[in-house]
N, CA, C and O of each residue as an XYZ file, in Angstrom:
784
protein
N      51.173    114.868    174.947
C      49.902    114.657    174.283
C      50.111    114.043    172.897
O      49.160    113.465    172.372
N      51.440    114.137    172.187
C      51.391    114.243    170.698
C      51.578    112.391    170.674
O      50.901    111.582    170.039
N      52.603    112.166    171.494
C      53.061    110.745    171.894
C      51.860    109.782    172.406
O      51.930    108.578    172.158
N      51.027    110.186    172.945
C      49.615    109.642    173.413
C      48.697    108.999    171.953
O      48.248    107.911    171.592
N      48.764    110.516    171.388
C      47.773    110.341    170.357
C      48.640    109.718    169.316
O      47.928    108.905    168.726
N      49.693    109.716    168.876
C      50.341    108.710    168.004
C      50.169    107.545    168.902
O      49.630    106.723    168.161
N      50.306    107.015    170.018
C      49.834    105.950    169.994
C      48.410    105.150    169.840
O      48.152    104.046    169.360
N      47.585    106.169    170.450
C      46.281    105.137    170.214
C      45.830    105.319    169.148
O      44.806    104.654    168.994
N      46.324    106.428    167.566
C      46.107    106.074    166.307
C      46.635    105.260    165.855
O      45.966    104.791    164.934
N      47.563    104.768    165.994
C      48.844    104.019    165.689
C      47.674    102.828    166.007
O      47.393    102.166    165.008
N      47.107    102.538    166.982
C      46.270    101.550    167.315
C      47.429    100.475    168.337
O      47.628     99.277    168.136
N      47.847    101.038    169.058
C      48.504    100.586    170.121
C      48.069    100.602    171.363
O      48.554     99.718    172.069
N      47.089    101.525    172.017
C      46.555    101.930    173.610
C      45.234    100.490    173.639
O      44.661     99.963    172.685
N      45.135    100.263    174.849
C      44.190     99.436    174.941
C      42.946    100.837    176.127
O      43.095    101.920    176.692
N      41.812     99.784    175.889
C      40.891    100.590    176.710
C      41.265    100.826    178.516
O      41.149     99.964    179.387
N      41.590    101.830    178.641
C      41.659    102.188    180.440
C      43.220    101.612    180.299
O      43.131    100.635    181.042
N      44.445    101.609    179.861
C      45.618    101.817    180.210
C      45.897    103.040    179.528
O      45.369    103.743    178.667
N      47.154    103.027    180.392
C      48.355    104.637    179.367
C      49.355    103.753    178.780
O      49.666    102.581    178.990
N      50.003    105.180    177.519
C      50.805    104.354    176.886
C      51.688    103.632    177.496
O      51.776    102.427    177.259
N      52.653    104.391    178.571
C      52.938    103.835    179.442
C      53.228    102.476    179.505
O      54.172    101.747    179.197
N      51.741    102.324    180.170
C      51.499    100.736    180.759
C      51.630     99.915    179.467
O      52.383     98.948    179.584
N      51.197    100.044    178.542
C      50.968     99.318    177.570
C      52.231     98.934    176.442
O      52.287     98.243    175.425
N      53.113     99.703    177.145
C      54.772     99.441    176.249
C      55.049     98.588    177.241
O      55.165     97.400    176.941
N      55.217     99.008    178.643
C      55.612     98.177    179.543
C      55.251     96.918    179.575
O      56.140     96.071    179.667
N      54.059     96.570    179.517
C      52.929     94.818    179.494
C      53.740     94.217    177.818
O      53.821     93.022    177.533
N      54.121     95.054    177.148
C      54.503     94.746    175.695
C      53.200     93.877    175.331
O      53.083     92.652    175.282
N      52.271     94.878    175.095
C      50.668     94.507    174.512
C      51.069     94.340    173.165
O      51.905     95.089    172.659
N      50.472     93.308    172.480
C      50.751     93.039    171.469
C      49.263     92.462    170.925
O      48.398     91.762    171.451
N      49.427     93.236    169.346
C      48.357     92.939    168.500
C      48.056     92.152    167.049
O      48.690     92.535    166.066
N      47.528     91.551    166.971
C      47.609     91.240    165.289
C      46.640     91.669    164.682
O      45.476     91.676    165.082
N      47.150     92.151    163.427
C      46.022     93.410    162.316
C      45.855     92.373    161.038
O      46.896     92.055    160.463
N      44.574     91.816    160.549
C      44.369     90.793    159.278
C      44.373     91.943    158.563
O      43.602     92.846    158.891
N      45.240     92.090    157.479
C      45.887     92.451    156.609
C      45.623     92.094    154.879
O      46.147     91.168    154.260
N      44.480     93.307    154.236
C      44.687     92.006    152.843
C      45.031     93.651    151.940
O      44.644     94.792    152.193
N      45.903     93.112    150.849
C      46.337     94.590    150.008
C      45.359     93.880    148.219
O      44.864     92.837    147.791
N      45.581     95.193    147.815
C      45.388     94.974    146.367
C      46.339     95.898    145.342
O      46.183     97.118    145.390
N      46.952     95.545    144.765
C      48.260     96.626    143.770
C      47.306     97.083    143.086
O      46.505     96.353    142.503
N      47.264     98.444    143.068
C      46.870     99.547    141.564
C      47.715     99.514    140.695
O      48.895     99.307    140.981
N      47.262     99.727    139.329
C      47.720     99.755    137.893
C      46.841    100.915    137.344
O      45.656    101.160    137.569
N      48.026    101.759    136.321
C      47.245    102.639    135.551
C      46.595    101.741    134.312
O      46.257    100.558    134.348
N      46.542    102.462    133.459
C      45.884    102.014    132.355
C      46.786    101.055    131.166
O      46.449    100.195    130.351
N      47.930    101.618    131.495
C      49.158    100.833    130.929
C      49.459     99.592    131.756
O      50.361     98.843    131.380
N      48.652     99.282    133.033
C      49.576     98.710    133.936
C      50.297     98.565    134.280
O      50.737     97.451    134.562
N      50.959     99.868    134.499
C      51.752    100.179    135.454
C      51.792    100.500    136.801
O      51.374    101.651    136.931
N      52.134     99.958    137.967
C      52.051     99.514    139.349
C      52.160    101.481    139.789
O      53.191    102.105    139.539
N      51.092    102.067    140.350
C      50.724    103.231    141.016
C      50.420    103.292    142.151
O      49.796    104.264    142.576
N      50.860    102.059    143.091
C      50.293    102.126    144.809
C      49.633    101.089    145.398
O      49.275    100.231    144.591
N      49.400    100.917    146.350
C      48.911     99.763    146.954
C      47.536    100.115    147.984
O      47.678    101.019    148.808
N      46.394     99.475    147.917
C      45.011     99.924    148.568
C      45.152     98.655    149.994
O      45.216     97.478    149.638
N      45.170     98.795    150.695
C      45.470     98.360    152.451
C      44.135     98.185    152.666
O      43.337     98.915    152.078
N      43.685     97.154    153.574
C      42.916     96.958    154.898
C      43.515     95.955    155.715
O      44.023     94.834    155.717
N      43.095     97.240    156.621
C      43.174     96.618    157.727
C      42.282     96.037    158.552
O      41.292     96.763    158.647
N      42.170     94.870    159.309
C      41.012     94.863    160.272
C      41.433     94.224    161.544
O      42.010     93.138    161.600
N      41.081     95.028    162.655
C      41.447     95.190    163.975
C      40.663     93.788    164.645
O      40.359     92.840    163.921
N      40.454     93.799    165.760
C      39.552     92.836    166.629
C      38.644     93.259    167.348
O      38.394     94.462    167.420
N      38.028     92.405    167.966
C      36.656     92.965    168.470
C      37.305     93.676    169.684
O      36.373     94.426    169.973
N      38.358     93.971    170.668
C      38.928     94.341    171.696
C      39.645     95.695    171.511
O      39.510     96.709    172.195
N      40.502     95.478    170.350
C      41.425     96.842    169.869
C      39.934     97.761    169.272
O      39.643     98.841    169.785
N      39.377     97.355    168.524
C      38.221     98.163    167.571
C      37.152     99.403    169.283
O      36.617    100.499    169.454
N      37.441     98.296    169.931
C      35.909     98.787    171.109
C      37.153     99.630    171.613
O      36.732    100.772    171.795
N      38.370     99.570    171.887
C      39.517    101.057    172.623
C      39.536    101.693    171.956
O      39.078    102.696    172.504
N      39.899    102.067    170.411
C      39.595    102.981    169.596
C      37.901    103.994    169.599
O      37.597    105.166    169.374
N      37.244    102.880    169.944
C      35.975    103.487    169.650
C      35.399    104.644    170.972
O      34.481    105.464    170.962
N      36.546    104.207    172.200
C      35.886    104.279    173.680
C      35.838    105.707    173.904
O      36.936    106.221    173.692
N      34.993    106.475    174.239
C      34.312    108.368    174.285
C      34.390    108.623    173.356
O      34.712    109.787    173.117
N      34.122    107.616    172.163
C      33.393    108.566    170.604
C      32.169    108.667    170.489
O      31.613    107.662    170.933
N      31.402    109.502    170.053
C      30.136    109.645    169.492
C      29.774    108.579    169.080
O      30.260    108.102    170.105
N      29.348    107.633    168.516
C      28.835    106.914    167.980
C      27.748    106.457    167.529
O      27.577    105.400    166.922
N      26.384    107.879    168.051
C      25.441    107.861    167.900
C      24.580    107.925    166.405
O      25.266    108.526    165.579
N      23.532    107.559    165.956
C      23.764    106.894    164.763
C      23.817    108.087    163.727
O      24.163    107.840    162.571
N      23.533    109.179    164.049
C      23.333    110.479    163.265
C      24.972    111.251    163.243
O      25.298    111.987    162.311
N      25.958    110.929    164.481
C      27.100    111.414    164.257
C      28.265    109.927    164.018
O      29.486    109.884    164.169
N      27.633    109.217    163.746
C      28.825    107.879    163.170
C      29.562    107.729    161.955
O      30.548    107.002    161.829
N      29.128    108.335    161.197
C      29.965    108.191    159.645
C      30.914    109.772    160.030
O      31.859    109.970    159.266
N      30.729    110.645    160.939
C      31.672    111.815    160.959
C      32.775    111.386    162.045
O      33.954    111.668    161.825
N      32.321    110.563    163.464
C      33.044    110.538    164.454
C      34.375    109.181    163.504
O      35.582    109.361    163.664
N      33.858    107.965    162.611
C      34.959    107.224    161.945
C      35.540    108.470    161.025
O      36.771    108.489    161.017
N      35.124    109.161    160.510
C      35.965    109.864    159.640
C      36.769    110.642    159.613
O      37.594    110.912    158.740
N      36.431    111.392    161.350
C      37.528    111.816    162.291
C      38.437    110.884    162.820
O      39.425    111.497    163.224
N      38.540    109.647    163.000
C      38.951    108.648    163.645
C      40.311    108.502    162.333
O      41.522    108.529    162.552
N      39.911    108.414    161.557
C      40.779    108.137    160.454
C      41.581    108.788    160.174
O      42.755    108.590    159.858
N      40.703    110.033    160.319
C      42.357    111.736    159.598
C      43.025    111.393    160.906
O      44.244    111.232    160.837
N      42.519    111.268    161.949
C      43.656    111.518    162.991
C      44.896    109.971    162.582
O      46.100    109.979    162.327
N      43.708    108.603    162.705
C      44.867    108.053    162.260
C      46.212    107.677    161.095
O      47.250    107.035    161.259
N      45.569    108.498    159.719
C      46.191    108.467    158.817
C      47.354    109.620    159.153
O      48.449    109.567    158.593
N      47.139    110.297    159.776
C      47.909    111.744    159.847
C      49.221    111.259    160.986
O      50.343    111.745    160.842
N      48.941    110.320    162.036
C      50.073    109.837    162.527
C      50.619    108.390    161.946
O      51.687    107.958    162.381
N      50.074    107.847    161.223
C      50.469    106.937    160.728
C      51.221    106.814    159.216
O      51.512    105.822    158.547
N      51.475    108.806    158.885
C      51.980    108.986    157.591
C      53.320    109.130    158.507
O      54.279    108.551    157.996
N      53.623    109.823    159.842
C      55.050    109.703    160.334
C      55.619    108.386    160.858
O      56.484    108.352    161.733
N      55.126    107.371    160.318
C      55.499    106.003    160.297
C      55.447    105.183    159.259
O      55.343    103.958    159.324
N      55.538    106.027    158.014
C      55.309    105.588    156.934
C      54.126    104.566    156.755
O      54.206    103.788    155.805
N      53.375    104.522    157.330
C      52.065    103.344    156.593
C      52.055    102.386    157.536
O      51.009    101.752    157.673
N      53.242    102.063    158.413
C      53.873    100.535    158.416
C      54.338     99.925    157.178
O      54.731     98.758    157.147
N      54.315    100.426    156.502
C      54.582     99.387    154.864
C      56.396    100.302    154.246
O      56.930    101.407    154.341
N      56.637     99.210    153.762
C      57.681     99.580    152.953
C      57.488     98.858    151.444
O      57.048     97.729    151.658
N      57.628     99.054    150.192
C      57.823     98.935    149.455
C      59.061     99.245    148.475
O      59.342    100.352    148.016
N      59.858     97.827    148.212
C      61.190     98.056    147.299
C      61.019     97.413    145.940
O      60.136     96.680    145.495
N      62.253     97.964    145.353
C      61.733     97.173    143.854
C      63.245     96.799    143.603
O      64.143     97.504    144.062
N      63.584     95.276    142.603
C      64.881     95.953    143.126
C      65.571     95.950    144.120
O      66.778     95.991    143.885
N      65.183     95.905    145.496
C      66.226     96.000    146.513
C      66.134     97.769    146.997
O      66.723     98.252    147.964
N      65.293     98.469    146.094
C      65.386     99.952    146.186
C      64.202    100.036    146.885
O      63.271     99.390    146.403
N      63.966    100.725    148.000
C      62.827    101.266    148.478
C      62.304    102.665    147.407
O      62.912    103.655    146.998
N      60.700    102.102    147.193
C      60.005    103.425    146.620
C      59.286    103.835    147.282
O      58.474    103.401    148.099
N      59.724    105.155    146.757
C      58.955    106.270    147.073
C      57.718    106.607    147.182
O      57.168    106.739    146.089
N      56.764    106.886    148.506
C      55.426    107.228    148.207
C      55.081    108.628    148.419
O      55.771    109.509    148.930
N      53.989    108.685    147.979
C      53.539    109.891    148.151
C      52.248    110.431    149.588
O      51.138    110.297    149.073
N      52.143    110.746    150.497
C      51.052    110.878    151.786
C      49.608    110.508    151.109
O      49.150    111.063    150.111
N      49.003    109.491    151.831
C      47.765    109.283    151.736
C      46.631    110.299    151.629
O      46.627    111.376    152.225
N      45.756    109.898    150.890
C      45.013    111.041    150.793
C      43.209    110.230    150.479
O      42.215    110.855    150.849
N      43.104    109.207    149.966
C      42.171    108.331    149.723
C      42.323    107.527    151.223
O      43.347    106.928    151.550
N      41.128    107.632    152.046
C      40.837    106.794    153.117
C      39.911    106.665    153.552
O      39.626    107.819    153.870
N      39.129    106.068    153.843
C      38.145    105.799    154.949
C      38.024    105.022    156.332
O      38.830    104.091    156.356
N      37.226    105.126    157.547
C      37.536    103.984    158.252
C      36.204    103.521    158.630
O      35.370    104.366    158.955
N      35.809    101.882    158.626
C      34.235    101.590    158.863
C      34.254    100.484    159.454
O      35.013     99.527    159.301
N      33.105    100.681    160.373
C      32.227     99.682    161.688
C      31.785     98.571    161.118
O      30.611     98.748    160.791
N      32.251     97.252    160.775
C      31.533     96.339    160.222
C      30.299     96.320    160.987
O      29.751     97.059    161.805
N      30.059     95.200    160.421
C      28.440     94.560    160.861
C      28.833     93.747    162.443
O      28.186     93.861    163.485
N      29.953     93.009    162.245
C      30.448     92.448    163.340
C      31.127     92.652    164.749
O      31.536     91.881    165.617
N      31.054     94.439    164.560
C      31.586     95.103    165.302
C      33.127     95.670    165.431
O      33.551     96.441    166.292
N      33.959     94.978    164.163
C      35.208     95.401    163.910
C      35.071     96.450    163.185
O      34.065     96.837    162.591
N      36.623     97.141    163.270
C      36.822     98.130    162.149
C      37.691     97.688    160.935
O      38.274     96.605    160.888
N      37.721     98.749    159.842
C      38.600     98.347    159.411
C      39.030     99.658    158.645
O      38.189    100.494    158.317
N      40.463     99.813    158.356
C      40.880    100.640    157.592
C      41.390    100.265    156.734
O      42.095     99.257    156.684
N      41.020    101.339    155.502
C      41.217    101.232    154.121
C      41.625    102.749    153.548
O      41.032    103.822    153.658
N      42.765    102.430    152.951
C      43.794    103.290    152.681
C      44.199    103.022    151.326
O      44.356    101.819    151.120
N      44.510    104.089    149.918
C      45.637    103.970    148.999
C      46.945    104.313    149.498
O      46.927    105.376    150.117
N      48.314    103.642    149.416
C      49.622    104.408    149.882
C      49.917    104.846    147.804
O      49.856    104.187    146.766
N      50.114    105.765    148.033
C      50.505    105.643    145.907
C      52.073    106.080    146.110
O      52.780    106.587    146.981
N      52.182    105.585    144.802
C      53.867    105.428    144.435
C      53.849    107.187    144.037
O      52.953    107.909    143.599
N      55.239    107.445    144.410
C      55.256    109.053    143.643
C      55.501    108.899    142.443
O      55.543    109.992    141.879
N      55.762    107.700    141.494
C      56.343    107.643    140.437
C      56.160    106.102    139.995
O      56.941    105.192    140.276
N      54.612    105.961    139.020
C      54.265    104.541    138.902
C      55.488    104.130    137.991
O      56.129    104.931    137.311
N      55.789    102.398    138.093
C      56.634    101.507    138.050
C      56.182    100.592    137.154
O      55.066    100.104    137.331
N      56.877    100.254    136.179
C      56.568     99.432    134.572
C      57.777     98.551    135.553
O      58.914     98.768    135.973
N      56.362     97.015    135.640
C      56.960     95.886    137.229
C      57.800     95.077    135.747
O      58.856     94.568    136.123
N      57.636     94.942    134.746
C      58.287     94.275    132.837
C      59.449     93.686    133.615
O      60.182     94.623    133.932
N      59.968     92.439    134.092
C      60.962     91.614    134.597
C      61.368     91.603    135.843
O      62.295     90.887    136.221
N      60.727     92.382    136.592
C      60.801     93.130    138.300
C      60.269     92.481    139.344
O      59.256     91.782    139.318
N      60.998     92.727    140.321
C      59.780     91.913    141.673
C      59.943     93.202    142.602
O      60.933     93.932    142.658
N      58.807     93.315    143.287
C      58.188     94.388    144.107
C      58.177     93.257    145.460
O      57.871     92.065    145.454
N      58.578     94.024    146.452
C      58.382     93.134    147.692
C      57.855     94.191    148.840
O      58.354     95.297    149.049
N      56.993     93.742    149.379
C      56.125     94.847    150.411
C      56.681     93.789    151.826
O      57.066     92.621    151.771
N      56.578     94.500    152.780
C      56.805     94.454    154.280
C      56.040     95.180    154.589
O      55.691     96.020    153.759
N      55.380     95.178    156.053
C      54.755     95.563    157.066
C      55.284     95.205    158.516
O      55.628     94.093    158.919
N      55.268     96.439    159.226
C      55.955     96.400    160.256
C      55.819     97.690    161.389
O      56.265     98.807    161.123
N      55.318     97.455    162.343
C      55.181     98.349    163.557
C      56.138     98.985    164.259
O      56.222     98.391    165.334
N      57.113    100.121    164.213
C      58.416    100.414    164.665
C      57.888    100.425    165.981
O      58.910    100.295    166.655
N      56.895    100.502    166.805
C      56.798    100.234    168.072
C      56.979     98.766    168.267
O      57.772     98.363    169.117
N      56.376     98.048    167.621
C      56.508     96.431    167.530
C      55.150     95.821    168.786
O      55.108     94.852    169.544
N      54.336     96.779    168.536
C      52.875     96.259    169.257
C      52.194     95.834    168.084
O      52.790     94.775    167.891
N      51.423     95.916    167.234
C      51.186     95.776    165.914
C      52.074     94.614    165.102
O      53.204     94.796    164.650
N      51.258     93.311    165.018
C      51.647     92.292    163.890
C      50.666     92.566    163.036
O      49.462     92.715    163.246
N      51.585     92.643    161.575
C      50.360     92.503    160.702
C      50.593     91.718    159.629
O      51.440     91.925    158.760
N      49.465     90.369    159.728
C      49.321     89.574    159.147
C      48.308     89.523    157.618
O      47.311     90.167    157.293
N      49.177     88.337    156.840
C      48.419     88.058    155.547
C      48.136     86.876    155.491
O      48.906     85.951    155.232
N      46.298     86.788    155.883
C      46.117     84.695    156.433
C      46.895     84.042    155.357
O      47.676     83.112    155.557
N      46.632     84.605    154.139
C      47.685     83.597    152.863
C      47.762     84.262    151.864
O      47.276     85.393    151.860
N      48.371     83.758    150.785
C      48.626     84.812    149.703
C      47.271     85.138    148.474
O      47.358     85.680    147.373
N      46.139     84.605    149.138
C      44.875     85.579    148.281
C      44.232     86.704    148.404
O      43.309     87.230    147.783
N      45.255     87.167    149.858
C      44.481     88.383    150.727
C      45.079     89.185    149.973
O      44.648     90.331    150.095
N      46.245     89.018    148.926
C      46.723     90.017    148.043
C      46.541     89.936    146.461
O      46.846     89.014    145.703
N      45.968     91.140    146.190
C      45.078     90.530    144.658
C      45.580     91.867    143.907
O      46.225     92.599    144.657
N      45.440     92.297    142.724
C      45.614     93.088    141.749
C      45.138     93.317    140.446
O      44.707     92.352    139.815
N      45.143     94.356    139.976
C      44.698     94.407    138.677
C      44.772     93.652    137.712
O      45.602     92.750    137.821
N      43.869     93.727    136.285
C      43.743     92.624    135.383
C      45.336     92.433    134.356
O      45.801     91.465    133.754
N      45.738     93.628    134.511
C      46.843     93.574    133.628
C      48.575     93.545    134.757
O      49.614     93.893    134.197
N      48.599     93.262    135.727
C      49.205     93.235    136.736
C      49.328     91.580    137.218
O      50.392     91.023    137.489
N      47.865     90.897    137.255
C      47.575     89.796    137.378
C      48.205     89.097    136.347
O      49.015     88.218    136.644
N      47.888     89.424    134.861
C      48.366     88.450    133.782
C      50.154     88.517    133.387
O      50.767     88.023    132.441
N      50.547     89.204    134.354
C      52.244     89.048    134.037
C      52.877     88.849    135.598
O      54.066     88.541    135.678
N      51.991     89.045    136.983
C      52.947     88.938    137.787
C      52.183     87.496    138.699
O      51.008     87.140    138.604
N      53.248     86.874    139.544
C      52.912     85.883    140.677
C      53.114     86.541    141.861
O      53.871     87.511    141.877
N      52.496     86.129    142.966
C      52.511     86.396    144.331
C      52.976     85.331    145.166
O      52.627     84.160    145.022
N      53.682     85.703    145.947
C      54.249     84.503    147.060
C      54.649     85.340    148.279
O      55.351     86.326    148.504
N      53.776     84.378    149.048
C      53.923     85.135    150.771
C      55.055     84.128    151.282
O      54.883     82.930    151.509
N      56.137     84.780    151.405
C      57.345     84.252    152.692
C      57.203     84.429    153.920
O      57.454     85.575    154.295
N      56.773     83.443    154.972
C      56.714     83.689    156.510
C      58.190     83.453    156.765
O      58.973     82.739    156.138
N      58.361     84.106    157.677
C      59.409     84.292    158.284
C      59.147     83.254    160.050
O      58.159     83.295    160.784
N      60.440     82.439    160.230
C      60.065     81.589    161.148
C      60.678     82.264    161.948
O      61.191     81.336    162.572
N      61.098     83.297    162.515
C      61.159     84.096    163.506
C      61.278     85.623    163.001
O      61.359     86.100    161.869
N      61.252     86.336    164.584
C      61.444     87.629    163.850
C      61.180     88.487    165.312
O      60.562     88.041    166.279
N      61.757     89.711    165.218
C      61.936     90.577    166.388
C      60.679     91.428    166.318
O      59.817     91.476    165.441
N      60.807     92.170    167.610
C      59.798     92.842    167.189
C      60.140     94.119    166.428
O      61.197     94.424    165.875
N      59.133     94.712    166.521
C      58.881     95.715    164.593
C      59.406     95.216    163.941
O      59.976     96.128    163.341
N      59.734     94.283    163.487
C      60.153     93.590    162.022
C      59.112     92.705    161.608
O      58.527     91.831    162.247
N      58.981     93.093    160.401
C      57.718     92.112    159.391
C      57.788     90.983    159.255
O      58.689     90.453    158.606
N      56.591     90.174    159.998
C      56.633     88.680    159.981
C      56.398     88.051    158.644
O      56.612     86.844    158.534
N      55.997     88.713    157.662
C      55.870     88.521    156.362
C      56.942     89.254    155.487
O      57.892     89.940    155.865
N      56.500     88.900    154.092
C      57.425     89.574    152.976
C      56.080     89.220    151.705
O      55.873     88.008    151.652
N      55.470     89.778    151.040
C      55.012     89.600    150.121
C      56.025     89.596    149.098
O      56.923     90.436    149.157
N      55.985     88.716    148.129
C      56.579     89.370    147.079
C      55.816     88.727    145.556
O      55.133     87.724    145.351
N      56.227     89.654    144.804
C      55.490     89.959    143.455
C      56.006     90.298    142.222
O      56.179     91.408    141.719
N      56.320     88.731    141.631
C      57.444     88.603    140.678
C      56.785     88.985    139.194
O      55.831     88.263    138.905
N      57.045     89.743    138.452
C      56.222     90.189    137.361
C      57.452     89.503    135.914
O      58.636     89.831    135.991
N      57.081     88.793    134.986
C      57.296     88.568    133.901
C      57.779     89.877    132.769
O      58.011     89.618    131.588
């Protein structure tokens, strides 16, 4: 059961297969992906705020024997979410963040929501926070994303889908590296975020 439900939070199960089937077919997804870096007041780099947004196909399997009726819809996504944040903290986020070459440290999500556009997608929106904000003063921060199942691509259409604070903005650049190949669970991207 536990393997089930990490997968279809994980956002891996399609509607009417088992996990099963769906490792086997090697179903594969792409998640539009845009981040924004937090800064304290010093601007100093405290975490990164995620969305995600699914498709009209993955969004309707997630959604399939939920409530959705209009009086239990803001509780049945908000259940939808603890469950998926809660297996998606034993996969770290999908995200890695290094500084340095050093992977940092986060701390378990705790800021989330998940919501039904207008268009019928979902999307999740998440803080991951640093356990220990980071003065970026001559540094580059490089984020990855990556599905250790390797059903899940998650893409950044270009490098405006990643934006940041005012004092974060005025000392650092952004540059998205595609990667012209790549295995699966490994991040077809590399953000990185060279700070002055």
């Amino acid at each position: 059961m536990r393997i089930l439900n990490l997968l279809k939070f994980s956002l891996v199960l399609f509607a009417g297969l088992s996990g099963q089937e769906v490792l086997a077919h090697g179903f594969h997804y792409n998640l539009d992906v845009s981040s924004q870096l937090q800064e304290d007041s010093t601007g100093k780099l405290t975490g990164v705020r995620i969305n995600w947004f699914y498709d009209t196909e993955v969004s309707k399997s997630l959604l399939a024997g939920e409530d959705m009726a209009a009086d239990k819809q803001a509780q049945t996504l908000q259940e939808i979410a603890q469950r998926a944040i809660a297996d998606l903290g034993t996969l770290h986020y999908f995200t890695n963040l290094s500084l340095g070459g050093q992977t940092l440290a986060t701390l378990p999500v705790t800021d989330y929501h998940l919501d039904l556009l207008p268009d019928g997608h979902l999307n999740l929106n998440f803080v991951l926070p640093l356990k220990v904000p980071q003065d970026m003063t001559g540094k580059r921060l490089d984020i990855s994303m990556s599905d250790s199942s390797g059903s899940a691509i998650l893409i950044f259409e270009n490098a405006s889908r990643i934006s940041m604070g005012e004092k974060l903005a005025a000392a650092c650049a952004v540059t998205l590296e595609e990667k012209a190949q790549y295995a699966d669970a490994e991040a077809p991207q590399i953000v990185h975020l060279q700070c002055r």
